[in-house]
PyMOL Python script that loads the backbone (N, CA, C, O; Angstrom):
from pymol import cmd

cmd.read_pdbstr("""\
ATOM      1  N   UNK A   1      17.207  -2.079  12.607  1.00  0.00           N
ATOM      2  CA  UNK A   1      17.908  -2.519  11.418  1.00  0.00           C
ATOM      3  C   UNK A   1      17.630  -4.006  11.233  1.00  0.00           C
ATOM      4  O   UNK A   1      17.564  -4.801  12.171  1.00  0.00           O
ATOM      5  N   UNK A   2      17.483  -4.292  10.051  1.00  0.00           N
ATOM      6  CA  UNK A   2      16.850  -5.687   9.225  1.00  0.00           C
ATOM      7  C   UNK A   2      17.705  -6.260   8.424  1.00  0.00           C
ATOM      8  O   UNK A   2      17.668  -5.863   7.260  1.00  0.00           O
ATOM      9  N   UNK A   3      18.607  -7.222   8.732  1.00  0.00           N
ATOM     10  CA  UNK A   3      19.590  -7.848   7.005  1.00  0.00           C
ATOM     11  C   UNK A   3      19.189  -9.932   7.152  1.00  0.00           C
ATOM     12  O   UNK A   3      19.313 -11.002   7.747  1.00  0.00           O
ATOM     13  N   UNK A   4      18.798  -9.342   6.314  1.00  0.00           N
ATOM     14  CA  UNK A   4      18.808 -11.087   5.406  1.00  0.00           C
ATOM     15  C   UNK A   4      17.808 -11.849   6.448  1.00  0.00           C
ATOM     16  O   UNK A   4      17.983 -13.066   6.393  1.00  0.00           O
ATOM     17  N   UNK A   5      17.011 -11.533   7.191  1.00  0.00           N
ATOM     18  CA  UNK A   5      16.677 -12.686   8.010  1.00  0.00           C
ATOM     19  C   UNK A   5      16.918 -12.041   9.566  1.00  0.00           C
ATOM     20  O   UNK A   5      16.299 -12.500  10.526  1.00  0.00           O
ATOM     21  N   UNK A   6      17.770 -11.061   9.686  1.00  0.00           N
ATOM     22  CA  UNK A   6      17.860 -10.870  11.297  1.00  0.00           C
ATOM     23  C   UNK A   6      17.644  -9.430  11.583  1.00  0.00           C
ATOM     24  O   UNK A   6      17.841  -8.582  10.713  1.00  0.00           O
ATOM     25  N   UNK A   7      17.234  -9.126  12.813  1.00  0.00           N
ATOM     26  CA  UNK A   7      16.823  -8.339  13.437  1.00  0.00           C
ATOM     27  C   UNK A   7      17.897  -7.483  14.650  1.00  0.00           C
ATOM     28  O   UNK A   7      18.305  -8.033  15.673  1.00  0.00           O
ATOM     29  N   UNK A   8      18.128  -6.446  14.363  1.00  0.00           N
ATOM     30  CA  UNK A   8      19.349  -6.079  15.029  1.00  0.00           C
ATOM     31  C   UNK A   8      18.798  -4.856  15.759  1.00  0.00           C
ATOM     32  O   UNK A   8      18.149  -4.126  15.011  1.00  0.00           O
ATOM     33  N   UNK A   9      18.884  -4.454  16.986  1.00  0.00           N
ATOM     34  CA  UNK A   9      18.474  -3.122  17.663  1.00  0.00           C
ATOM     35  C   UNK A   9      19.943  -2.550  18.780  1.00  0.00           C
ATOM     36  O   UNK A   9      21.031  -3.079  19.009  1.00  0.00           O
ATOM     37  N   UNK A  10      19.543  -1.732  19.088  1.00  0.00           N
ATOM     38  CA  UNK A  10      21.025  -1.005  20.091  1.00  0.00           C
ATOM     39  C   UNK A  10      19.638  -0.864  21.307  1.00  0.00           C
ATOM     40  O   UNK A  10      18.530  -0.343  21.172  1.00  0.00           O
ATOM     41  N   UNK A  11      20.380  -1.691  22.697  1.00  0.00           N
ATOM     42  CA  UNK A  11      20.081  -1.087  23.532  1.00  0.00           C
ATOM     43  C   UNK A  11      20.918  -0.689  25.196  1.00  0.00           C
ATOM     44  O   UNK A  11      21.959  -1.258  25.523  1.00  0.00           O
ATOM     45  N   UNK A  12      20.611  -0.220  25.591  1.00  0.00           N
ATOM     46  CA  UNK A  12      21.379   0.143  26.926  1.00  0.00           C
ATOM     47  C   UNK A  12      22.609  -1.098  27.489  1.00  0.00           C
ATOM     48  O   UNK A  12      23.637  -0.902  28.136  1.00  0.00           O
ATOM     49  N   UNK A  13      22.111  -2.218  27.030  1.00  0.00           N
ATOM     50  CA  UNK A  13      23.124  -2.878  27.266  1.00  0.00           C
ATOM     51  C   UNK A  13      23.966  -4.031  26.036  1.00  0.00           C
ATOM     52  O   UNK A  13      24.285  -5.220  26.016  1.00  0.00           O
ATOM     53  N   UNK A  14      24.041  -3.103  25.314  1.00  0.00           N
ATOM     54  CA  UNK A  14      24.597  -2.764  24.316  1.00  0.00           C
ATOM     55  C   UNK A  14      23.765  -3.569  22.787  1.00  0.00           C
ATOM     56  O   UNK A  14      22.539  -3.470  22.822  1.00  0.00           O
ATOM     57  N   UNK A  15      24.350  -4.319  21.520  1.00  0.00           N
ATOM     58  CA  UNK A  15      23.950  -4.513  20.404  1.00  0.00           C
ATOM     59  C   UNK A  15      23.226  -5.714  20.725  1.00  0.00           C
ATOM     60  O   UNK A  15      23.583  -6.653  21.437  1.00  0.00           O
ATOM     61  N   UNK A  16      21.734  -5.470  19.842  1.00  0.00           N
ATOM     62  CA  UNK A  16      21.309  -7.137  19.906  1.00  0.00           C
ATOM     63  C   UNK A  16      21.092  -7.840  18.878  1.00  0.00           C
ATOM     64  O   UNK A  16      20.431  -7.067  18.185  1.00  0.00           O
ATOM     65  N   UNK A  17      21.216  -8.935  18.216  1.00  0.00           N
ATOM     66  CA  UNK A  17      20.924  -9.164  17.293  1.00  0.00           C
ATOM     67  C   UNK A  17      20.149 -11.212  17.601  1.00  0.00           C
ATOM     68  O   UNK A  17      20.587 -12.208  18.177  1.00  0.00           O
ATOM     69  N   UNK A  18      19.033 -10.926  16.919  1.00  0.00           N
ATOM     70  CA  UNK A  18      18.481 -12.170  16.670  1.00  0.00           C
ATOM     71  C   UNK A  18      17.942 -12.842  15.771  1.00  0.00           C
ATOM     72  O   UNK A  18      16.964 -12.701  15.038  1.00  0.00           O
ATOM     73  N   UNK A  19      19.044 -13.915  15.996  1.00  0.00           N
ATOM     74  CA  UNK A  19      19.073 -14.887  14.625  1.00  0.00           C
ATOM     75  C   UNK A  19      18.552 -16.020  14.659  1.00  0.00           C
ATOM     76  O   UNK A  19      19.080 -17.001  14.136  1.00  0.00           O
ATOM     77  N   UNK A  20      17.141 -16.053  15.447  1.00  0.00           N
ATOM     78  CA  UNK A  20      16.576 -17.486  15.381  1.00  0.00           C
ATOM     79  C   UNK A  20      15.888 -17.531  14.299  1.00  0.00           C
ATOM     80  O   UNK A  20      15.504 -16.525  13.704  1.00  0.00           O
ATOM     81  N   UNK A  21      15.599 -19.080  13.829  1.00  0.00           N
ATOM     82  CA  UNK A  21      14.698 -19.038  13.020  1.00  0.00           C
ATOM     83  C   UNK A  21      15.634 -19.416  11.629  1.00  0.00           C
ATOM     84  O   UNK A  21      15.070 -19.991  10.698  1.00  0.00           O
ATOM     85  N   UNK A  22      16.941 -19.101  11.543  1.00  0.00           N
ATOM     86  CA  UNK A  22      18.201 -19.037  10.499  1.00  0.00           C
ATOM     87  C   UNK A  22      18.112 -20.316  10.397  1.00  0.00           C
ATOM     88  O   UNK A  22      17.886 -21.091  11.327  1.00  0.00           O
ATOM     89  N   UNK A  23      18.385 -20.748   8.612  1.00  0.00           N
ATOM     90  CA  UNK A  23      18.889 -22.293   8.978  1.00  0.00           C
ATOM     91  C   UNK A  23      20.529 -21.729   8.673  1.00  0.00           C
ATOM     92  O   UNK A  23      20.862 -20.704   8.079  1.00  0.00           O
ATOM     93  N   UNK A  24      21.652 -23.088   9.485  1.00  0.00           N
ATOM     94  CA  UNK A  24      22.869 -22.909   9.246  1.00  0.00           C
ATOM     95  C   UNK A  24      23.620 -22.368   8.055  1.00  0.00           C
ATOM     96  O   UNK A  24      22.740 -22.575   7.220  1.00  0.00           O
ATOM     97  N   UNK A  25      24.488 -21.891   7.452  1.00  0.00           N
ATOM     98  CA  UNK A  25      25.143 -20.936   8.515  1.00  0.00           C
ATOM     99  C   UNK A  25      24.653 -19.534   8.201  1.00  0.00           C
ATOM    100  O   UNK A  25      25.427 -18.684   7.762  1.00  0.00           O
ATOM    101  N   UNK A  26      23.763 -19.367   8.357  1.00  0.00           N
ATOM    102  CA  UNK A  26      23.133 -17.568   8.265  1.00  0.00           C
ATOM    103  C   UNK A  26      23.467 -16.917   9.984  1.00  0.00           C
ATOM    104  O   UNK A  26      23.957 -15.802  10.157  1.00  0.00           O
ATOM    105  N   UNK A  27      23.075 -17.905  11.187  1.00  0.00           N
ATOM    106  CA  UNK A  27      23.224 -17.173  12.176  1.00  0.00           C
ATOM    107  C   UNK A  27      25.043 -16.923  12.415  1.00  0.00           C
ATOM    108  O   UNK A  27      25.436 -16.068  13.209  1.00  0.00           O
ATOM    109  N   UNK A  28      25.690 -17.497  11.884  1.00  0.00           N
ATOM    110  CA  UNK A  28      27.319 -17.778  12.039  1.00  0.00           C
ATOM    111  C   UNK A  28      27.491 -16.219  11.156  1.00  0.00           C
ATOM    112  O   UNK A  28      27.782 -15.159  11.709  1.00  0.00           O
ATOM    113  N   UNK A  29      27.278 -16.362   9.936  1.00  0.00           N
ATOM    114  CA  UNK A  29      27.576 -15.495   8.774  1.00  0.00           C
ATOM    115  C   UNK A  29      26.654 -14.054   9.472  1.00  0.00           C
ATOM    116  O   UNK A  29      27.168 -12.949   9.299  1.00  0.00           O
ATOM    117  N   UNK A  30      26.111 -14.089   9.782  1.00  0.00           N
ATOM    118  CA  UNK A  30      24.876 -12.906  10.471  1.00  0.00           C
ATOM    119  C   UNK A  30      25.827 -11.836  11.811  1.00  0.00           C
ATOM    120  O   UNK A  30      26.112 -10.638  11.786  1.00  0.00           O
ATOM    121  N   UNK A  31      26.123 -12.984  12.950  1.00  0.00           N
ATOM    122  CA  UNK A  31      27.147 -12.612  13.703  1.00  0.00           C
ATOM    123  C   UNK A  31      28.138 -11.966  13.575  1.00  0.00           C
ATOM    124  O   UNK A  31      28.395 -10.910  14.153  1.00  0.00           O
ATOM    125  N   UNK A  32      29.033 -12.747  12.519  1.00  0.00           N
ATOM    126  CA  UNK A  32      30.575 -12.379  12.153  1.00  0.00           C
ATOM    127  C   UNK A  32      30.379 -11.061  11.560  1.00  0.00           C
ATOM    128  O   UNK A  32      31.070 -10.174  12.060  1.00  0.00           O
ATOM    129  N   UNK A  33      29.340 -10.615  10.295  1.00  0.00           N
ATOM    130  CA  UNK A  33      29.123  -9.964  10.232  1.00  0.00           C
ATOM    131  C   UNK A  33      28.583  -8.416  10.998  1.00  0.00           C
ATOM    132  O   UNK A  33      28.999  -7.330  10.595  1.00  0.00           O
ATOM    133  N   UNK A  34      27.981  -8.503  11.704  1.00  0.00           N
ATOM    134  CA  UNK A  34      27.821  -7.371  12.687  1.00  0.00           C
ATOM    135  C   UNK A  34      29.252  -6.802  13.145  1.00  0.00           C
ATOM    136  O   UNK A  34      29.751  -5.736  12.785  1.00  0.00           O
ATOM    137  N   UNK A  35      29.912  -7.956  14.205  1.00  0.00           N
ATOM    138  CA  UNK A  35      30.981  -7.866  14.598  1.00  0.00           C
ATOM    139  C   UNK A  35      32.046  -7.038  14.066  1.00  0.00           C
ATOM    140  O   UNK A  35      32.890  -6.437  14.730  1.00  0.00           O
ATOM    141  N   UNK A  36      31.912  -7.069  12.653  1.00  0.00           N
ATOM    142  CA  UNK A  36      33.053  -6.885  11.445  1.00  0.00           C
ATOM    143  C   UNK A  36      33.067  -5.311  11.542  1.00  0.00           C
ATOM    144  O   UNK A  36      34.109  -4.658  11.589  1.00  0.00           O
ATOM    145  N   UNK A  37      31.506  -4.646  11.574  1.00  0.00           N
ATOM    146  CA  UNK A  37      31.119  -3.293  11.653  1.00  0.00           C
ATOM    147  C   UNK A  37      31.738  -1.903  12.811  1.00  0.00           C
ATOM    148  O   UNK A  37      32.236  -2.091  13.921  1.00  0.00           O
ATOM    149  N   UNK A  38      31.565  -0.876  12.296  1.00  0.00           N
ATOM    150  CA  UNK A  38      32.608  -0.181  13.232  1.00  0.00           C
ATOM    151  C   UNK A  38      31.554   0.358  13.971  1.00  0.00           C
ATOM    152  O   UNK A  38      31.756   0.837  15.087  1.00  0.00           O
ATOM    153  N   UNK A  39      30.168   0.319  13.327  1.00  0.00           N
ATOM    154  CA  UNK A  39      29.316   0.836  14.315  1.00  0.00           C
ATOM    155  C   UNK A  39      29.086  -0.117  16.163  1.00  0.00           C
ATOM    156  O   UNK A  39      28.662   0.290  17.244  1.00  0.00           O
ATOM    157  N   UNK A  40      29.568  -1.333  15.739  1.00  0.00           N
ATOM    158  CA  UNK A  40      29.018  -2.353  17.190  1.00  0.00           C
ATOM    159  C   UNK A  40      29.865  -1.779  18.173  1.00  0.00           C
ATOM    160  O   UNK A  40      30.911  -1.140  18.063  1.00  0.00           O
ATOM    161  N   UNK A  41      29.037  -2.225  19.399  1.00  0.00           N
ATOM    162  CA  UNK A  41      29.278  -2.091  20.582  1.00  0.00           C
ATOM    163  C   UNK A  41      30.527  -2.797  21.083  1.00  0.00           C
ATOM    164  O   UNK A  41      30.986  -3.762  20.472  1.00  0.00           O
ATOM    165  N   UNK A  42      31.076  -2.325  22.183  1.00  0.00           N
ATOM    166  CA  UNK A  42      31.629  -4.104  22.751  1.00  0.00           C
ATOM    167  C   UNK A  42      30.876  -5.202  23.380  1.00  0.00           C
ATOM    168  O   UNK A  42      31.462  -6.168  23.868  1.00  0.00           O
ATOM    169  N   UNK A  43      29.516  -5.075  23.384  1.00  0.00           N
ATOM    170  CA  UNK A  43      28.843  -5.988  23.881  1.00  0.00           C
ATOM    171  C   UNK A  43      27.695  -6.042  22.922  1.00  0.00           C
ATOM    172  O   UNK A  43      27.145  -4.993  22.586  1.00  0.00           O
ATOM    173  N   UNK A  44      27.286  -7.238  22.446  1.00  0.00           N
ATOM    174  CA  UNK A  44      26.601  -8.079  21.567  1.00  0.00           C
ATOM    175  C   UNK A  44      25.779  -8.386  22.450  1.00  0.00           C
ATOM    176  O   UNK A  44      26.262  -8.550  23.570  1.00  0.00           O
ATOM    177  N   UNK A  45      24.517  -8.546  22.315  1.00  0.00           N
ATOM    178  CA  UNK A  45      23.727 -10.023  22.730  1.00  0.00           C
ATOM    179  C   UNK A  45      22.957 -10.649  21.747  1.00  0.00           C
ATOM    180  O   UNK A  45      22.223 -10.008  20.994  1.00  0.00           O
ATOM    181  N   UNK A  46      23.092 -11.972  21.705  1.00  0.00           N
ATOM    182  CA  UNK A  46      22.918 -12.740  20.232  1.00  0.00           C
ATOM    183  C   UNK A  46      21.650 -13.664  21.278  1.00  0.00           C
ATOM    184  O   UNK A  46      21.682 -14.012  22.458  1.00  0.00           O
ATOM    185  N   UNK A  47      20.570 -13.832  20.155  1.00  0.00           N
ATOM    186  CA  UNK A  47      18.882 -14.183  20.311  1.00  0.00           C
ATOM    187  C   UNK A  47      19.261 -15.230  19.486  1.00  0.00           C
ATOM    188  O   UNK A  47      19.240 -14.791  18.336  1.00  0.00           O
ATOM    189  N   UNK A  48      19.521 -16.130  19.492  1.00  0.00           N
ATOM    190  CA  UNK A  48      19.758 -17.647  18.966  1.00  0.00           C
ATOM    191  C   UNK A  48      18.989 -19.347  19.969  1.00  0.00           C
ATOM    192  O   UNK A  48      18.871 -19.740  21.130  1.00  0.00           O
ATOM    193  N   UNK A  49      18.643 -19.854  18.468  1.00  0.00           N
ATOM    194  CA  UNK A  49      18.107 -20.890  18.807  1.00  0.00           C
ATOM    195  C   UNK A  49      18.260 -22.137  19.494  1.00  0.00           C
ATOM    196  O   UNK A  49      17.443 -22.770  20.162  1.00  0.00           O
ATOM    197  N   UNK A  50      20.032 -22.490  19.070  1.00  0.00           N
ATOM    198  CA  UNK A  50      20.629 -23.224  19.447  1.00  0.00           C
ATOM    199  C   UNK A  50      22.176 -22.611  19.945  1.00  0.00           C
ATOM    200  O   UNK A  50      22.660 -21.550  19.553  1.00  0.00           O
ATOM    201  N   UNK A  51      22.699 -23.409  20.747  1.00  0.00           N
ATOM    202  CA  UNK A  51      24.266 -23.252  20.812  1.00  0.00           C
ATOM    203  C   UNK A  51      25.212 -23.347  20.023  1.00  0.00           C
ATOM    204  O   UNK A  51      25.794 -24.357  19.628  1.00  0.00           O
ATOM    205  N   UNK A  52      25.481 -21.571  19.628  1.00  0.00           N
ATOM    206  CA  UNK A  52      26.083 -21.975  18.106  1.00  0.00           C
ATOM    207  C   UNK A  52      27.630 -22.364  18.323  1.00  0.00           C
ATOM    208  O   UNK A  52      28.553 -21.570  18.506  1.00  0.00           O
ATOM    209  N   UNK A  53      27.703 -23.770  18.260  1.00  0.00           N
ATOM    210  CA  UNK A  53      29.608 -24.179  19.153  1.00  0.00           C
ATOM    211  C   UNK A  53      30.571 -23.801  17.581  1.00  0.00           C
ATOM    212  O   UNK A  53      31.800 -23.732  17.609  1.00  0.00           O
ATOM    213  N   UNK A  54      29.729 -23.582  16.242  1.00  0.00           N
ATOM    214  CA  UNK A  54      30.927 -23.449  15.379  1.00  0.00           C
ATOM    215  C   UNK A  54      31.157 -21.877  15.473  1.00  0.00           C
ATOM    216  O   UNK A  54      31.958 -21.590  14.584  1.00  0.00           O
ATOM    217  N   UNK A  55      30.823 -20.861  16.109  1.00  0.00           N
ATOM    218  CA  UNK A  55      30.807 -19.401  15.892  1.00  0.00           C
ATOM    219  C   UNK A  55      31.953 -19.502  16.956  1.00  0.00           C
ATOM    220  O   UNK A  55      32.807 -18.693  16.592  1.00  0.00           O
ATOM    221  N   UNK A  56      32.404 -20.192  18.225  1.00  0.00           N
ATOM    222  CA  UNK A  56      33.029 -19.760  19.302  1.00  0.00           C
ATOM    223  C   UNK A  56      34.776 -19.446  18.864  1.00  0.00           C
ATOM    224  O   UNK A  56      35.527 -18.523  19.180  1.00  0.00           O
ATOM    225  N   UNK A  57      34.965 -20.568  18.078  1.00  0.00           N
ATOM    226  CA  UNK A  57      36.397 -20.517  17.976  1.00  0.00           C
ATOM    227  C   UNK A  57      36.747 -19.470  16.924  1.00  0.00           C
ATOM    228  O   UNK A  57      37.934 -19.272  16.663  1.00  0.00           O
ATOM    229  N   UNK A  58      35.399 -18.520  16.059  1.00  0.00           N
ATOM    230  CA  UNK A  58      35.583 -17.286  15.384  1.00  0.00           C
ATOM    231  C   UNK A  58      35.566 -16.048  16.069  1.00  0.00           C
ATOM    232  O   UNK A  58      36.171 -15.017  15.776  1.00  0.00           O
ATOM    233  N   UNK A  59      34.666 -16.309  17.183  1.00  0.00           N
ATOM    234  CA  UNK A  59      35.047 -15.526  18.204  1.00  0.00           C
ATOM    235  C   UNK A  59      36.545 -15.689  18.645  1.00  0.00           C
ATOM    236  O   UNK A  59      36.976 -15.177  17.612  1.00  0.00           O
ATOM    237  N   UNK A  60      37.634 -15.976  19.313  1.00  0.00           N
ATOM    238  CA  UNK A  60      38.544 -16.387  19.575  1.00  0.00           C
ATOM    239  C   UNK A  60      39.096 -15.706  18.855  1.00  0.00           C
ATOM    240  O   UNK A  60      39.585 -14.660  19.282  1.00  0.00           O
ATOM    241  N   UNK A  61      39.207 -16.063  17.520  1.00  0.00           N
ATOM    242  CA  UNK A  61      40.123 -15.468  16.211  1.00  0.00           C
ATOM    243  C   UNK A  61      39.935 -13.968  16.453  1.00  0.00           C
ATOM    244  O   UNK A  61      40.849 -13.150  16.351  1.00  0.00           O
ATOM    245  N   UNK A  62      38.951 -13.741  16.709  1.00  0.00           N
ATOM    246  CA  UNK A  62      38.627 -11.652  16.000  1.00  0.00           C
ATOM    247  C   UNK A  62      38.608 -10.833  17.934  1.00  0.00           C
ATOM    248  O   UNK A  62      38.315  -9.649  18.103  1.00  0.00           O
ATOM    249  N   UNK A  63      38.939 -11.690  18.998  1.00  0.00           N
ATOM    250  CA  UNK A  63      38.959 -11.197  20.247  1.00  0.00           C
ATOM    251  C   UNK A  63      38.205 -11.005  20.764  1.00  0.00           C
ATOM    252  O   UNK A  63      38.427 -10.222  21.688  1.00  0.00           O
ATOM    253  N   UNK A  64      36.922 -11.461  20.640  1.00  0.00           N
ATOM    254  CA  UNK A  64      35.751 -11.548  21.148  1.00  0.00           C
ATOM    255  C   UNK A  64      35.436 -13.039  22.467  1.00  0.00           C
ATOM    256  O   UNK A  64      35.447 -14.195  22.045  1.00  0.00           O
ATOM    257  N   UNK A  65      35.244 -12.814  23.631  1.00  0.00           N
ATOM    258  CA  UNK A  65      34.553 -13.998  24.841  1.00  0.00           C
ATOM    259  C   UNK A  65      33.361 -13.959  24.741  1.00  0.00           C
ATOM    260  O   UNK A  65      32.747 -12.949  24.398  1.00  0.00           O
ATOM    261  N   UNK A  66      32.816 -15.109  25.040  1.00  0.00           N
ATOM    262  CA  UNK A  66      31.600 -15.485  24.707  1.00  0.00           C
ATOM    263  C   UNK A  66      31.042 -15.957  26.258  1.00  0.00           C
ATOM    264  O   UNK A  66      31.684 -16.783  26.907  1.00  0.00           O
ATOM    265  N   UNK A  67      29.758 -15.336  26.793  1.00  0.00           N
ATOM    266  CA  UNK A  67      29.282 -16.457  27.891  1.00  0.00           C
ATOM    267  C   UNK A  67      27.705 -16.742  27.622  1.00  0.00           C
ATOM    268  O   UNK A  67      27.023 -16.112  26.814  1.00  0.00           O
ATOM    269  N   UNK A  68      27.327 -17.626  28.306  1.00  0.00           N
ATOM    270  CA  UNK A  68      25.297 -17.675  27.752  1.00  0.00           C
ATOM    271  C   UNK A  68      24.778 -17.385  29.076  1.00  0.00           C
ATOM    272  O   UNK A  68      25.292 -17.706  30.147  1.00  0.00           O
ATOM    273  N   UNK A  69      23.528 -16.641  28.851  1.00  0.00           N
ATOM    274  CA  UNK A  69      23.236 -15.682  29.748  1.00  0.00           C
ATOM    275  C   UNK A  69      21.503 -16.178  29.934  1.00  0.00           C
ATOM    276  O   UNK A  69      20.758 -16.706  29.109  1.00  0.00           O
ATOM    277  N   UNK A  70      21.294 -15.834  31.114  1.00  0.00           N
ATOM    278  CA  UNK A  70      19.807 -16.465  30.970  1.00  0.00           C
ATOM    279  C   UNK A  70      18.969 -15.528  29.535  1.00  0.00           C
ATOM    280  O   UNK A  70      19.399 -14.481  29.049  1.00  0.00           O
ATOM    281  N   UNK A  71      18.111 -16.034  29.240  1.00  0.00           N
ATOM    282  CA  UNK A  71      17.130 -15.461  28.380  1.00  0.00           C
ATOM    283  C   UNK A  71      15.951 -16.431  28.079  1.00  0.00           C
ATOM    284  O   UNK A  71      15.910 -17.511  28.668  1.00  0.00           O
ATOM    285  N   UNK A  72      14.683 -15.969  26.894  1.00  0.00           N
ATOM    286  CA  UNK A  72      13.364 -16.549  26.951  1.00  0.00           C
ATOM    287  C   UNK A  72      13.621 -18.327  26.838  1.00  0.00           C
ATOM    288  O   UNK A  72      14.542 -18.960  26.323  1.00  0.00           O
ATOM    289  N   UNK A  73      12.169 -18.855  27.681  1.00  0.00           N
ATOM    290  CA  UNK A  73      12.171 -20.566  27.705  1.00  0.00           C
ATOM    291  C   UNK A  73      12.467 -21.026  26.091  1.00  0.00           C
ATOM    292  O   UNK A  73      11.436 -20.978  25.421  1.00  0.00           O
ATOM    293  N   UNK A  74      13.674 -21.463  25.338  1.00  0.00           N
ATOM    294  CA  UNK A  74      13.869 -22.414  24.387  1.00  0.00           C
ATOM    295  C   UNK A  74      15.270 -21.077  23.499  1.00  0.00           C
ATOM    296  O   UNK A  74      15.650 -20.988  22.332  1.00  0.00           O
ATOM    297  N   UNK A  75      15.426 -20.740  24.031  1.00  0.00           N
ATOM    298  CA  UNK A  75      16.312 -19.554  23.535  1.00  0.00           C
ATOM    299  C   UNK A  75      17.732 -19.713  24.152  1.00  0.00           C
ATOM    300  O   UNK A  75      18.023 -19.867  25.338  1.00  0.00           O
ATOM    301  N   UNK A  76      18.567 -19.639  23.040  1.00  0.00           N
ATOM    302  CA  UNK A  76      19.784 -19.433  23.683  1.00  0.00           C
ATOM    303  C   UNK A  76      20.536 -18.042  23.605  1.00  0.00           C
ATOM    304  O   UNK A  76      20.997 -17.437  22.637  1.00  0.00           O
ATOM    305  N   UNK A  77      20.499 -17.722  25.044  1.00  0.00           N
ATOM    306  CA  UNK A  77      20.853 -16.007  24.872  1.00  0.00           C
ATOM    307  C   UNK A  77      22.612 -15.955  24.908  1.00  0.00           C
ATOM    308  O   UNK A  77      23.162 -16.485  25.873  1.00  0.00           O
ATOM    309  N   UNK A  78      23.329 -15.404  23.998  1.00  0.00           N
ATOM    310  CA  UNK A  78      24.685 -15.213  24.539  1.00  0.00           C
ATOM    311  C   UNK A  78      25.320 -14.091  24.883  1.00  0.00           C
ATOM    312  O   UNK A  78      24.586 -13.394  24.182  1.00  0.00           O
ATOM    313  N   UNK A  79      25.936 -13.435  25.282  1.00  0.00           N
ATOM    314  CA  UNK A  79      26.671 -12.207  25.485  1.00  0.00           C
ATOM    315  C   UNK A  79      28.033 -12.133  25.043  1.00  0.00           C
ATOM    316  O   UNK A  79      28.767 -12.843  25.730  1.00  0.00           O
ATOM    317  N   UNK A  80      28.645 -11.479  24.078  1.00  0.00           N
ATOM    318  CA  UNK A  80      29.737 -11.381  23.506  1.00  0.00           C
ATOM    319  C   UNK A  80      30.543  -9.909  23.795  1.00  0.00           C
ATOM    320  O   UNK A  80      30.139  -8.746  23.774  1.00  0.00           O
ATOM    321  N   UNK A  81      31.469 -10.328  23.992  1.00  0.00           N
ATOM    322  CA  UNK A  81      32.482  -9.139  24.933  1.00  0.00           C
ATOM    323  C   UNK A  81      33.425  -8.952  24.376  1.00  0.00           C
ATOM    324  O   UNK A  81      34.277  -9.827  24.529  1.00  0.00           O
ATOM    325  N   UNK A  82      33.812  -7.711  23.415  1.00  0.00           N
ATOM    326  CA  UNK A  82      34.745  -7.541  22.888  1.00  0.00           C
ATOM    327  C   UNK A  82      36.639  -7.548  23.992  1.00  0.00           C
ATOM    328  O   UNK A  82      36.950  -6.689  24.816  1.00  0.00           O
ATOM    329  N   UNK A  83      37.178  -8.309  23.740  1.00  0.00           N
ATOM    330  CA  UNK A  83      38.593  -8.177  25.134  1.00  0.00           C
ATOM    331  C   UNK A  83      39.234  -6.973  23.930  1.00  0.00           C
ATOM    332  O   UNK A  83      39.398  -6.734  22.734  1.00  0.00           O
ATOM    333  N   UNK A  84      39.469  -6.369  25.646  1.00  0.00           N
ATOM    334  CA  UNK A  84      40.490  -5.108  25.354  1.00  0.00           C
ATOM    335  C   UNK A  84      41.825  -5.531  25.204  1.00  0.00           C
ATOM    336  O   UNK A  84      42.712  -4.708  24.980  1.00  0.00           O
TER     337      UNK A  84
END
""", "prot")
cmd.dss("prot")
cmd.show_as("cartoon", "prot")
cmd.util.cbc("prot")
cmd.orient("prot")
């Protein structure tokens, strides 16, 4: 699946979506969006360029933890965990 600029696949460890390459705020608006969907997982992993610090405290709001996880040299990989 393809929207606006990002690239979204399901795999074993759970939703991925990557939003490099976005200028601001498409990867914010890209995220929230998925999230919003009844199809997602409880686990996200977001393919981002930079550390997105304005997405965290939207996480927060909708019950979602956030940690960064290793991934490729210049990539910031995060893992998003829906709390039960």
């Amino acid at each position: 699946m393809s929207t606006s600029g990002t690239n979204i696949w399901q795999a074993g460890d759970g939703t991925h979506i990557d939003v490099r390459g976005l200028q601001p705020p498409e990867p914010l608006v890209a995220i929230l969006m998925l999230l919003e969907q009844d199809c997602t997982q409880d686990r996200v992993i977001v393919h981002h360029d930079r550390e997105p610090v304005f997405l965290y405290p939207e996480l927060a709001e909708r019950d979602w933890d956030h940690a960064i996880i290793d991934g490729d040299p210049g990539e910031v990989r995060l893992l998003l965990t829906r709390r039960q």
